[in-house]
N, C-alpha and C positions, 0 to 999 in steps of 0.2 A: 050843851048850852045850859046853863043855870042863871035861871030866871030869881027877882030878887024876895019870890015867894017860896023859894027850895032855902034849906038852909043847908049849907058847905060840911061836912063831916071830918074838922082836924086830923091829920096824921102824922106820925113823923118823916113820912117821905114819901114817893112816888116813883116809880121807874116804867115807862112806857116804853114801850119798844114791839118790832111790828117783824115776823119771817116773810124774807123775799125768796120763793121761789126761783125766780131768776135773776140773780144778784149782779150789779155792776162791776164790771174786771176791768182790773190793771194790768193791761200784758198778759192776763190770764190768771190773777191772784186775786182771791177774795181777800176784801177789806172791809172794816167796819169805823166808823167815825162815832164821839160819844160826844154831846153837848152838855150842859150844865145850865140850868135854868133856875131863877128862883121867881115865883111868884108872889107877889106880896098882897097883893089886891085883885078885886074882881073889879070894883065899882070905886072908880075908876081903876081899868085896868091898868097896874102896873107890871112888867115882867123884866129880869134882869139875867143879862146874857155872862154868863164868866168870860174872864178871856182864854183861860187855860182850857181846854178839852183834851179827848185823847183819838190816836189814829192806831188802830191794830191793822198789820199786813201780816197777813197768812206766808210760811214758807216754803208750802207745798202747791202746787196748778191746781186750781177749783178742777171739779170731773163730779160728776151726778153719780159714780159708781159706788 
């Protein structure tokens, strides 16, 4: 949360992303889905969704091995 006494540190980009442990499966295939966001504003919050993203399928069965 950034309160309107923190000042914001411009960058050219961001990439969050977060490891699951124990990942959601397809029939047994790891997958990842990528979003696309752009944020323009805090105050008032503006954020804008792309329409395009992406879907990676794994072509080998998840296995912890």
């Amino acid at each position: 949360m950034i309160s309107k006494s923190q000042k914001v540190v411009k960058k050219k980009g961001n990439l969050i992303s977060e490891y699951v442990s124990n990942p959601h499966l397809i029939d047994g295939y790891k997958y990842d889905l990528r979003l696309y966001v752009l944020v323009t504003s805090l105050n008032p919050l503006k954020i804008y969704l792309f329409k395009e993203g992406l879907c990676r399928l794994c072509t080998a069965k998840y296995s912890t091995k």
